[in-house]
OpenMM code with the backbone's topology and positions (N, CA, C; nanometers):
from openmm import Vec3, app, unit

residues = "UNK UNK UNK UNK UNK UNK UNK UNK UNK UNK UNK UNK UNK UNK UNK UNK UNK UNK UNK UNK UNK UNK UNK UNK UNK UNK UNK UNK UNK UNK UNK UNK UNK UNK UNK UNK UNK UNK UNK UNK UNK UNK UNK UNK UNK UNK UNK UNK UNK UNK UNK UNK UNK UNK UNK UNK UNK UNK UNK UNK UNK UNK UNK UNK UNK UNK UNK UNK UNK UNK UNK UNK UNK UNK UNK UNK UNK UNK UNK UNK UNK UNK UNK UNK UNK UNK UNK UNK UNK UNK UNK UNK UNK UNK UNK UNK UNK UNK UNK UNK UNK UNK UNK UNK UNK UNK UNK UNK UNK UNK UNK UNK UNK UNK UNK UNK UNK UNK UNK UNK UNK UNK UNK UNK UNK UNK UNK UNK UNK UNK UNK UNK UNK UNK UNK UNK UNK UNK UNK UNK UNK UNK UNK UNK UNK UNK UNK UNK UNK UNK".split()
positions = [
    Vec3(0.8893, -3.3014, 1.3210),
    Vec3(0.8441, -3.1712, 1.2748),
    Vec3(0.8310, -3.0767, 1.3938),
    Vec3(0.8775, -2.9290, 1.3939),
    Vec3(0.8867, -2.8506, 1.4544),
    Vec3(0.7303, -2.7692, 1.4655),
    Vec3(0.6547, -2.7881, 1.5530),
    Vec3(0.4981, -2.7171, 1.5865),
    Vec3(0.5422, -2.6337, 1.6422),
    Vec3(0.6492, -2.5455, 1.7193),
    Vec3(0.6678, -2.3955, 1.7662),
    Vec3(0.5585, -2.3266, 1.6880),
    Vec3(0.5168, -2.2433, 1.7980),
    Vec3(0.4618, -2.1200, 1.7242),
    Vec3(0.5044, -2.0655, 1.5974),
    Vec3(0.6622, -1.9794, 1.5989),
    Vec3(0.6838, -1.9412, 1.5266),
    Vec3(0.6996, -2.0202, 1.3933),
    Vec3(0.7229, -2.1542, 1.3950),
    Vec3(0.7582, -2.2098, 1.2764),
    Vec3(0.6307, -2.2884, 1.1970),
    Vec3(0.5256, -2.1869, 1.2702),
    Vec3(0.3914, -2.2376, 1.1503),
    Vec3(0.3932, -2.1490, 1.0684),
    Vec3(0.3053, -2.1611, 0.9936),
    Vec3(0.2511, -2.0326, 0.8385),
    Vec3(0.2276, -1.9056, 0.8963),
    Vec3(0.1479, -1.9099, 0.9647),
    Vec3(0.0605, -1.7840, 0.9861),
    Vec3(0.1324, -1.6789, 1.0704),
    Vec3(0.2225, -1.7743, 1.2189),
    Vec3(0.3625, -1.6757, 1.2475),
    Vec3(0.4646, -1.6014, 1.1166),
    Vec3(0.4924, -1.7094, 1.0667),
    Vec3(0.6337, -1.7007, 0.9607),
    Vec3(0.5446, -1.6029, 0.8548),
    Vec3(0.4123, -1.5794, 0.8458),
    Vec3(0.3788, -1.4585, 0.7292),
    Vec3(0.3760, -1.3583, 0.7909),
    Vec3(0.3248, -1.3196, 0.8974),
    Vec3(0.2992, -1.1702, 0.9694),
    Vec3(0.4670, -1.1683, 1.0068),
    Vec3(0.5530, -1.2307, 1.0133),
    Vec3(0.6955, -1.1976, 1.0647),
    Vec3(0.7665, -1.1083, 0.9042),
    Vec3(0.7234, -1.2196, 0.8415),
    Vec3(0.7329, -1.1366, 0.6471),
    Vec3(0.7292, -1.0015, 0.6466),
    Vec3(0.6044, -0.9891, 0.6817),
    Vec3(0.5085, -0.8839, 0.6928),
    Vec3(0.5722, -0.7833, 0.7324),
    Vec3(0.5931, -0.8012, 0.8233),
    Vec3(0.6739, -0.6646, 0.9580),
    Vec3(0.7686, -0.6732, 0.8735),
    Vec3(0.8713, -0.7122, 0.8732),
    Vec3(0.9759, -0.7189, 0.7999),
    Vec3(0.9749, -0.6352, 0.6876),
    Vec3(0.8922, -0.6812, 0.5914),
    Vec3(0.9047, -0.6068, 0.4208),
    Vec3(0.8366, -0.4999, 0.4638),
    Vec3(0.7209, -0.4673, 0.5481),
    Vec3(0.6756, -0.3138, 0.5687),
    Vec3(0.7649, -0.1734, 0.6732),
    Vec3(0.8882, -0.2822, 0.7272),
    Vec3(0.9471, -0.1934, 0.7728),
    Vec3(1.0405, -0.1389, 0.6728),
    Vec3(1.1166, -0.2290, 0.6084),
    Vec3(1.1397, -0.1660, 0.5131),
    Vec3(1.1481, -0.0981, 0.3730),
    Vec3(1.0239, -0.1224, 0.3333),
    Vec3(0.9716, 0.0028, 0.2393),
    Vec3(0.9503, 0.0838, 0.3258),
    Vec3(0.8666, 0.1478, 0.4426),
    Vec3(0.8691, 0.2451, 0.5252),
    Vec3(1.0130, 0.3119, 0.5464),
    Vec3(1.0489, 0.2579, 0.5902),
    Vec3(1.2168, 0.3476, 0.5823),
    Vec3(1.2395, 0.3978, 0.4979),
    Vec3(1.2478, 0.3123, 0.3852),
    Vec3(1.3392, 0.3187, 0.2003),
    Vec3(1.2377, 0.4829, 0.1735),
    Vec3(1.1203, 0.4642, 0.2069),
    Vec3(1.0395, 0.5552, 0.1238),
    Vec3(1.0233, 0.6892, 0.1999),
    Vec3(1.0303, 0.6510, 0.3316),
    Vec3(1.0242, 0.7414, 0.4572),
    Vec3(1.1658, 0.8892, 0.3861),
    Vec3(1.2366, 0.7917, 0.3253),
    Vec3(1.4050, 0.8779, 0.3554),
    Vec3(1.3846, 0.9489, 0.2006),
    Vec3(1.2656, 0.8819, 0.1066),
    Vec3(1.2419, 0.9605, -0.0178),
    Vec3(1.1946, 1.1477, 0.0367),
    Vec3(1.0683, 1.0775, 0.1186),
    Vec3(0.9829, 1.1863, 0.0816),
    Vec3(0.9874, 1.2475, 0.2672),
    Vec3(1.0696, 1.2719, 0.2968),
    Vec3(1.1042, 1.3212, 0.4922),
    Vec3(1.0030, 1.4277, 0.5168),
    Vec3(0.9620, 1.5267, 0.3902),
    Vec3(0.9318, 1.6591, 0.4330),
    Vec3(0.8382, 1.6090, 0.5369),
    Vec3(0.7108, 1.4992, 0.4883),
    Vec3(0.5988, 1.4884, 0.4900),
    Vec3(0.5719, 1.3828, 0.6544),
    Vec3(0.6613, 1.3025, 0.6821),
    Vec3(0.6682, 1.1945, 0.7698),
    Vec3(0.5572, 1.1313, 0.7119),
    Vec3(0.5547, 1.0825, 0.5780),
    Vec3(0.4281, 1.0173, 0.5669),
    Vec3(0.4314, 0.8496, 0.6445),
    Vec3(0.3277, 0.7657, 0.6341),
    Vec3(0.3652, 0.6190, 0.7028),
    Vec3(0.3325, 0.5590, 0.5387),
    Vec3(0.3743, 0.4564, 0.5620),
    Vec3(0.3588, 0.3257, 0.4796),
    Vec3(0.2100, 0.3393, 0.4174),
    Vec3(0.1104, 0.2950, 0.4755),
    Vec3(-0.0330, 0.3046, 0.4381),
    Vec3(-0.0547, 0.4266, 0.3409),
    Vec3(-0.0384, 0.5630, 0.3953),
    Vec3(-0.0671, 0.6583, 0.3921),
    Vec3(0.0374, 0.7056, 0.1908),
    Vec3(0.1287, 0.6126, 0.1973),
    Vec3(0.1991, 0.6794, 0.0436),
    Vec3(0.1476, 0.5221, -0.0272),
    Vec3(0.1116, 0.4016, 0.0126),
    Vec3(0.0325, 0.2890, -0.0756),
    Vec3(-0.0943, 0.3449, -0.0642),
    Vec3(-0.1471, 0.4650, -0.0498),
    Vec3(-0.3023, 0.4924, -0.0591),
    Vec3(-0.2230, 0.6054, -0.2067),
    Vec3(-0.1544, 0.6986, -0.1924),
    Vec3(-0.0951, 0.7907, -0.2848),
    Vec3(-0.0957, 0.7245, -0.3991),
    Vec3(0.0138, 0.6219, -0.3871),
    Vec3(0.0411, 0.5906, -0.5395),
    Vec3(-0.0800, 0.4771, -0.5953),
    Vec3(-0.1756, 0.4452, -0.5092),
    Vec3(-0.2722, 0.3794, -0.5508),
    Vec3(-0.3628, 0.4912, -0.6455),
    Vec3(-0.3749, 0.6037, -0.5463),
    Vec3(-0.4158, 0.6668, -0.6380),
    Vec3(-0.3465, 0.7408, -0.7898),
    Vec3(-0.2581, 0.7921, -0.7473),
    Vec3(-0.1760, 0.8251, -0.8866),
    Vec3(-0.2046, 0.7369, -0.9773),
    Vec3(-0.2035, 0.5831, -0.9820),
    Vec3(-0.1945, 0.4722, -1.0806),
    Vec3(-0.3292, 0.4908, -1.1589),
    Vec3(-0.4253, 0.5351, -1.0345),
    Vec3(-0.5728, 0.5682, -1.1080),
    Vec3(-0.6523, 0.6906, -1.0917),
    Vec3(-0.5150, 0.7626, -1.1428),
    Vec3(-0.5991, 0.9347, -1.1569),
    Vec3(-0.6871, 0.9041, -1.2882),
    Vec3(-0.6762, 0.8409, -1.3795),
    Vec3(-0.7460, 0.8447, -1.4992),
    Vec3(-0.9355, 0.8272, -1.4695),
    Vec3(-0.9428, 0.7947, -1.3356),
    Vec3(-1.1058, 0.7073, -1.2794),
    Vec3(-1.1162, 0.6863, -1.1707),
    Vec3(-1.2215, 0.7377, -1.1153),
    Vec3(-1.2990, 0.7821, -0.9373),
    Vec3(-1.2705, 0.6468, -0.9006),
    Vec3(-1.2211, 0.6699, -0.7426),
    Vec3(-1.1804, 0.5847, -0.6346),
    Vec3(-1.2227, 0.5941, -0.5455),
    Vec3(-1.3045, 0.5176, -0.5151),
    Vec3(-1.4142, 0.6025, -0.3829),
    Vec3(-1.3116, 0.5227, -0.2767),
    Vec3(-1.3660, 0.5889, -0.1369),
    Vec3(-1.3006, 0.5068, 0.0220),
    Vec3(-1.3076, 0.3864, -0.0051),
    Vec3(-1.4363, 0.3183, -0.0356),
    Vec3(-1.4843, 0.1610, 0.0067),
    Vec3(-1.3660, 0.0689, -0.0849),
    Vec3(-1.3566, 0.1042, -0.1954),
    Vec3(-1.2686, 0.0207, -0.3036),
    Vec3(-1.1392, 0.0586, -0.2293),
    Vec3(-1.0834, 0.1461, -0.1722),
    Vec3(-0.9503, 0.1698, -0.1521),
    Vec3(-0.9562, 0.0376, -0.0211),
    Vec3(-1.0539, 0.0966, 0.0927),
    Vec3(-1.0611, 0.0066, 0.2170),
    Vec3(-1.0931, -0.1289, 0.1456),
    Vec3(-1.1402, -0.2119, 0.0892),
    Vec3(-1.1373, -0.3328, 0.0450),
    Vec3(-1.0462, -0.4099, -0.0413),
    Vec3(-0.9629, -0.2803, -0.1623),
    Vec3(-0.8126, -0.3413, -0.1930),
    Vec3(-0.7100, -0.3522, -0.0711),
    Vec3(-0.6879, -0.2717, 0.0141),
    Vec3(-0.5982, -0.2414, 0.1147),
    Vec3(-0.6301, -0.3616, 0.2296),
    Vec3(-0.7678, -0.3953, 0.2820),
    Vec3(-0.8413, -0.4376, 0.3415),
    Vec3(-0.8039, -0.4153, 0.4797),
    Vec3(-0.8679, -0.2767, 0.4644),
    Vec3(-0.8267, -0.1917, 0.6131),
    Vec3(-0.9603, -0.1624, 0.6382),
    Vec3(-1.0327, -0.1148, 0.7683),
    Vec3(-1.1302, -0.0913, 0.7754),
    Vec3(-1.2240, 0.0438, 0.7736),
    Vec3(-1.2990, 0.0233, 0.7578),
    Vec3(-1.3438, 0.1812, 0.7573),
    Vec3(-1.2853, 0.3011, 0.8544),
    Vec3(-1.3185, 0.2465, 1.0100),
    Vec3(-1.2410, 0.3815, 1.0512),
    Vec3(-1.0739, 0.3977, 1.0450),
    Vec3(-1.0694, 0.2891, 1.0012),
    Vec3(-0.8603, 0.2914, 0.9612),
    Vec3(-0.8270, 0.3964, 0.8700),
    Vec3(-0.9370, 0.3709, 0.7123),
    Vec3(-0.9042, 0.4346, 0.6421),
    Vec3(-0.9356, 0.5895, 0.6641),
    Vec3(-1.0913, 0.6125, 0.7111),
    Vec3(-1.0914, 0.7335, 0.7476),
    Vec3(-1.0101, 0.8139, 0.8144),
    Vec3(-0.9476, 0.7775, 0.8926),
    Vec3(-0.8305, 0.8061, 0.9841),
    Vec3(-0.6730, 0.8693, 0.9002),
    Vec3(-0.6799, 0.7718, 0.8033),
    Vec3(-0.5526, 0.7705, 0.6729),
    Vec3(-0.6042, 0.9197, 0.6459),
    Vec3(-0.7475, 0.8787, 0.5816),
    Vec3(-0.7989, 1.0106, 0.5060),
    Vec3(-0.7745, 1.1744, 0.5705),
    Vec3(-0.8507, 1.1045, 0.6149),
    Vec3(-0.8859, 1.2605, 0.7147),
    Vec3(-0.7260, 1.3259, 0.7399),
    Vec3(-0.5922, 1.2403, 0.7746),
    Vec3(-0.4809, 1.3173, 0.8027),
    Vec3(-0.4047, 1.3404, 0.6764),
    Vec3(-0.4443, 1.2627, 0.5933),
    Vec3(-0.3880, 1.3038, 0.4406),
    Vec3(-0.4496, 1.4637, 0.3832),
    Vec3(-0.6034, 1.4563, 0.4059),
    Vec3(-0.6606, 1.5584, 0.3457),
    Vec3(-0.6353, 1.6944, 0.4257),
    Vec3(-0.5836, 1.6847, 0.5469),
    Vec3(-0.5566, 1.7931, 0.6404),
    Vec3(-0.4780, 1.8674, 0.6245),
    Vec3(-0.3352, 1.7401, 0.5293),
    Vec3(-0.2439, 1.7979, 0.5073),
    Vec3(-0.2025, 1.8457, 0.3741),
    Vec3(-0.3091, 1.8930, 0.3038),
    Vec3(-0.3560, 1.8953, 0.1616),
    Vec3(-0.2920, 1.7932, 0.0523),
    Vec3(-0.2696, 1.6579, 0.1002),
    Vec3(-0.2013, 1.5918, -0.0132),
    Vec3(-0.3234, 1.5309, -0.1029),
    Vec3(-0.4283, 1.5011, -0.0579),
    Vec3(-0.5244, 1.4382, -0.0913),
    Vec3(-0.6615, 1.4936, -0.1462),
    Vec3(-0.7787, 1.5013, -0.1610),
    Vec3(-0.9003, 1.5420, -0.1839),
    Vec3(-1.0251, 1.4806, -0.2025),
    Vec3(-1.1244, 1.5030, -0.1004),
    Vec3(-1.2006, 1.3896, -0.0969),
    Vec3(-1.3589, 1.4577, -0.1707),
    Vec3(-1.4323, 1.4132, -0.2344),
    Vec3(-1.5636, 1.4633, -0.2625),
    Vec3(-1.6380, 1.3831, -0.2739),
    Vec3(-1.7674, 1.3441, -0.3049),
    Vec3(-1.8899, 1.2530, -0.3296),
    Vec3(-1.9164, 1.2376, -0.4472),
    Vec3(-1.9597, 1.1326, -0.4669),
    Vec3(-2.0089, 1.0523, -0.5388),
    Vec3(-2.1291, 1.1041, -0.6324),
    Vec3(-2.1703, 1.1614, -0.7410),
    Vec3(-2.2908, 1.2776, -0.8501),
    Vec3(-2.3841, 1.1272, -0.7893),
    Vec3(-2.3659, 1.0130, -0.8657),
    Vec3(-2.4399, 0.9078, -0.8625),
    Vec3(-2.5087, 0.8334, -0.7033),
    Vec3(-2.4389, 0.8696, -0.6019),
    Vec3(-2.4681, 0.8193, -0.4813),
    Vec3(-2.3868, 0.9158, -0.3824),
    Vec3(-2.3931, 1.0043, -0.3177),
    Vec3(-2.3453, 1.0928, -0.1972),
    Vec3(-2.3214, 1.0323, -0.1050),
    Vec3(-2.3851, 0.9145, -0.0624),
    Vec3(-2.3027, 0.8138, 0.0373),
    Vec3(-2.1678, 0.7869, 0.0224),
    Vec3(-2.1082, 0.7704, -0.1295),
    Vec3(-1.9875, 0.7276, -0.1161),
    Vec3(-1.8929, 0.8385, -0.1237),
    Vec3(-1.7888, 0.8273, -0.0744),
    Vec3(-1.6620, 0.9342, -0.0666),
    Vec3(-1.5790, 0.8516, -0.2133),
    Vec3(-1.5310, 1.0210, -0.3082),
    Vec3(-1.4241, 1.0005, -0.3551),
    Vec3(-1.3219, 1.0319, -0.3311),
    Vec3(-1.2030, 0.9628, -0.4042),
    Vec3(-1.0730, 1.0486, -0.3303),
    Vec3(-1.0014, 1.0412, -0.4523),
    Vec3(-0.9074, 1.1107, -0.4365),
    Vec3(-0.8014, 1.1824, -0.5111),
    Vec3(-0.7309, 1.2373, -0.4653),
    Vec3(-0.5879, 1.2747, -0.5414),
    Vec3(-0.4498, 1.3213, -0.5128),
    Vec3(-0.4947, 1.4513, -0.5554),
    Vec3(-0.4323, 1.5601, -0.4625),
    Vec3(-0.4883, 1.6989, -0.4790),
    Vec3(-0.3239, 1.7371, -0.5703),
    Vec3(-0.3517, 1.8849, -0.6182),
    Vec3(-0.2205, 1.9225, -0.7261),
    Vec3(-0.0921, 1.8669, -0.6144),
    Vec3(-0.0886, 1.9634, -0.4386),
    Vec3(0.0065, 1.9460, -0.4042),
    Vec3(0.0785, 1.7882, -0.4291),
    Vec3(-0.0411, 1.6893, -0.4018),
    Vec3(-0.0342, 1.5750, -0.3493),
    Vec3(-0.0141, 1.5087, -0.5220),
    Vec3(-0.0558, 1.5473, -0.6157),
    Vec3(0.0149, 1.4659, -0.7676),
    Vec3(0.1500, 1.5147, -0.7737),
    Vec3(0.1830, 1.6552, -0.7769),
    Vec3(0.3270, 1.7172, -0.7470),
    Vec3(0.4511, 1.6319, -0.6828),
    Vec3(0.3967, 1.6086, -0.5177),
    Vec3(0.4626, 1.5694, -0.4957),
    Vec3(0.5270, 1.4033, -0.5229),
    Vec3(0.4140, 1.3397, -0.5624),
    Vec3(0.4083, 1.1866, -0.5743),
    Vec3(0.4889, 1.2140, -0.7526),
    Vec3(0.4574, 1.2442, -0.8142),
    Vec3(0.5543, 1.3191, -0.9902),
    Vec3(0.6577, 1.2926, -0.9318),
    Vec3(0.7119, 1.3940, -0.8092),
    Vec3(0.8259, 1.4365, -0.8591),
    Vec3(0.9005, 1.2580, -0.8007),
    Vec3(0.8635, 1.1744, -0.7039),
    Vec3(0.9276, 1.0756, -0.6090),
    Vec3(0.9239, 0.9195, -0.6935),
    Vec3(0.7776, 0.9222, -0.7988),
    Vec3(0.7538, 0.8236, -0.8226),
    Vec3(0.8211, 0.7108, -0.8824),
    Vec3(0.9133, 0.7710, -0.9605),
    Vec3(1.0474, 0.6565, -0.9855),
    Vec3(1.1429, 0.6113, -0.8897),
    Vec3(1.1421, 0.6989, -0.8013),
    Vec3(1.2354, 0.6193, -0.6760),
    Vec3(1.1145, 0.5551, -0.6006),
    Vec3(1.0118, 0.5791, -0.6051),
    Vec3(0.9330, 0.4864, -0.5179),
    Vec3(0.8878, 0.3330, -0.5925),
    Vec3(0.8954, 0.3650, -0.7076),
    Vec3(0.8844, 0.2279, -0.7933),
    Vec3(0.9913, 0.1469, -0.7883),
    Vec3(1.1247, 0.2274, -0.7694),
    Vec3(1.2907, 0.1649, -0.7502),
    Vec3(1.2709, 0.0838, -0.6038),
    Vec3(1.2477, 0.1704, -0.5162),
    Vec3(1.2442, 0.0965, -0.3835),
    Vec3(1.1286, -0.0117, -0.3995),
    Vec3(1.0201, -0.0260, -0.4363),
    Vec3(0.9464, -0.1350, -0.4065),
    Vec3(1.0129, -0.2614, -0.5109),
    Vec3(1.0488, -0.2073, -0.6405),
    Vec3(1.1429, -0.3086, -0.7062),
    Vec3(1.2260, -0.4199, -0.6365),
    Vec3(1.3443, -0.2972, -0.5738),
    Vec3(1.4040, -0.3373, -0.5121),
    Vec3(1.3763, -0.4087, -0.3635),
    Vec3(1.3030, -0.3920, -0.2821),
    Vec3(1.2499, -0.4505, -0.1696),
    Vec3(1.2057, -0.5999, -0.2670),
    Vec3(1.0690, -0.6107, -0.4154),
    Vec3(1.0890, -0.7683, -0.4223),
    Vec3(1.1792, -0.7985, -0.4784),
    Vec3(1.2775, -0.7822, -0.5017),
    Vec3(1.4280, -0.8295, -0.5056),
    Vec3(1.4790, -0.9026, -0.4276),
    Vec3(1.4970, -0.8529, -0.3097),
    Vec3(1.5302, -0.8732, -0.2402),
    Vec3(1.4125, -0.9748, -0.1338),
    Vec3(1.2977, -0.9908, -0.1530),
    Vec3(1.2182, -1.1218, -0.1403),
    Vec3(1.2207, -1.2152, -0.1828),
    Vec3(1.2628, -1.1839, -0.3233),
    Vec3(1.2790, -1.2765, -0.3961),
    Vec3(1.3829, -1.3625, -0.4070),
    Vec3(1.5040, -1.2821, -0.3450),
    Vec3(1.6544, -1.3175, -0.3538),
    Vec3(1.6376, -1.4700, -0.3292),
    Vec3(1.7107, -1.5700, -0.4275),
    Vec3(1.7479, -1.6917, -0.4107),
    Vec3(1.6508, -1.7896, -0.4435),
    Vec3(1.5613, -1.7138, -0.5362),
    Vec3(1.4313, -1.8015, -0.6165),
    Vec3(1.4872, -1.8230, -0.7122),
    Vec3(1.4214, -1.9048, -0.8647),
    Vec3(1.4551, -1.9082, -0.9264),
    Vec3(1.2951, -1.8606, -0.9805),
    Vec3(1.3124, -1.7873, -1.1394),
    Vec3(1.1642, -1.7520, -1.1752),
    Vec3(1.0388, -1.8638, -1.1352),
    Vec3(1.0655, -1.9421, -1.1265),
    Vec3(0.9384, -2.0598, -1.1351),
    Vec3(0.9037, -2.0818, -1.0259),
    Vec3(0.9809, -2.0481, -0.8752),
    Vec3(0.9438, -2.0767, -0.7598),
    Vec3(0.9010, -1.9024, -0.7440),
    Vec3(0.9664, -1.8075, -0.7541),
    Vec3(0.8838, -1.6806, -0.7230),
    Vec3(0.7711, -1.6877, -0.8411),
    Vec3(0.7154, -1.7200, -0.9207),
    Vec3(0.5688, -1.7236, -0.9839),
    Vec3(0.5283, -1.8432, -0.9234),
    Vec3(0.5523, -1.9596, -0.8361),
    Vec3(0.4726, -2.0309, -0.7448),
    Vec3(0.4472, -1.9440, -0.6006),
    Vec3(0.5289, -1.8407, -0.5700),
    Vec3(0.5472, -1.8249, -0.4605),
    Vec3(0.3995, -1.7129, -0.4749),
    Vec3(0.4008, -1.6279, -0.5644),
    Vec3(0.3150, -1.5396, -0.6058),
    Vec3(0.1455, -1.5963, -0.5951),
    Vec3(0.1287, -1.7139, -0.6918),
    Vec3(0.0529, -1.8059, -0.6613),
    Vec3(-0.0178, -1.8512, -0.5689),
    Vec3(0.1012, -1.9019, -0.4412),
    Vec3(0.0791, -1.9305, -0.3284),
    Vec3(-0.0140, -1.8265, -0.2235),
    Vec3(0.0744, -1.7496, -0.2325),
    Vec3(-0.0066, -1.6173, -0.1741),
    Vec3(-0.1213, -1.5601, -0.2417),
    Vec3(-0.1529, -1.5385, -0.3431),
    Vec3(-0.3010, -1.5112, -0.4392),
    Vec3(-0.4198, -1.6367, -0.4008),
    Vec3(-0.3419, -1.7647, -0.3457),
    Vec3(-0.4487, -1.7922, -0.3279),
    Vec3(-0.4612, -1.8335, -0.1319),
    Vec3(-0.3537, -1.7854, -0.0483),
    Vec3(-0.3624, -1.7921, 0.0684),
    Vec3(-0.4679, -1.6418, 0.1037),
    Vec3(-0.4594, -1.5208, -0.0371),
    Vec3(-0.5176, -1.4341, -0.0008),
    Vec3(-0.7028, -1.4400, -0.0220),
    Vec3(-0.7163, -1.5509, -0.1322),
    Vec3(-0.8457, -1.5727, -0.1402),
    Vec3(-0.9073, -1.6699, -0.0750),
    Vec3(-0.8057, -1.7501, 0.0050),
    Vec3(-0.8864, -1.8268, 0.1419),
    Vec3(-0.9884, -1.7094, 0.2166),
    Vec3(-0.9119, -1.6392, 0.2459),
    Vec3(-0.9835, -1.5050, 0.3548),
    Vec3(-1.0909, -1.4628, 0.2630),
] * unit.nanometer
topology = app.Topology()
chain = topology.addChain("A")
for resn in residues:
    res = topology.addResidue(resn, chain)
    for name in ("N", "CA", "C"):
        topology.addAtom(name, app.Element.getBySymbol(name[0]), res)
């Protein structure tokens, strides 16, 4: 058995990693150019779009994403600068920040969102390439619960 670094788990996932986030970053980069948005910054967008229907405060975004507070603030703060976003407080608790897609920022995510659903399609497609259904729903598995080790 091969113990190289690279040929343990934890190399061979962050190598995944880089990999599939470079390219949705590109794929999506070449959707929406006006904006130079990054990766993080349009999976915070369409997170929200998915749940314009109900308040999303920072903490739930930073704990699905599991980025940290000043990461996300950082996201925030350059999203909201650039009016795609909108942040306000919480009626029930003022500690917490909400956020939301501002008109520019639903506008623009409207007009992209089927090619951005195409490209992430297509990116697990192409993860998937050379599974058969039963090993990509083990593979899915696998990872749901490598993610609830952490």
């Amino acid at each position: 058995m091969d113990n190289s670094f690279l040929n343990r788990i934890g190399p061979q996932i962050k190598v995944a990693n880089t990999l599939i986030e470079k390219k949705l970053n590109n794929r999506i980069a070449n959707l929406i150019s006006d904006y130079n948005l990054t990766g993080p910054q349009i999976s915070l967008m369409v997170y929200l779009y998915e749940a314009r229907e109900r308040t999303v405060t920072q903490k739930e975004v930073a704990d699905t994403f599991v980025l940290s507070h000043p990461t996300i603030r950082s996201i925030v703060r350059r999203m909201e600068k650039s009016g795609l976003i909108e942040v306000g407080h919480l009626k029930s608790d003022r500690r917490q920040i909400s956020l939301s897609l501002s008109k520019k920022g639903f506008k623009l995510l409207n007009e992209h969102i089927s090619e951005i659903y195409a490209v992430m399609n297509d990116v697990n497609h192409q993860i998937t390439h050379g599974l058969d259904e039963g090993e990509t729903k083990k593979l899915s598995e696998i990872l749901a619960k490598i993610i609830q080790n952490f």
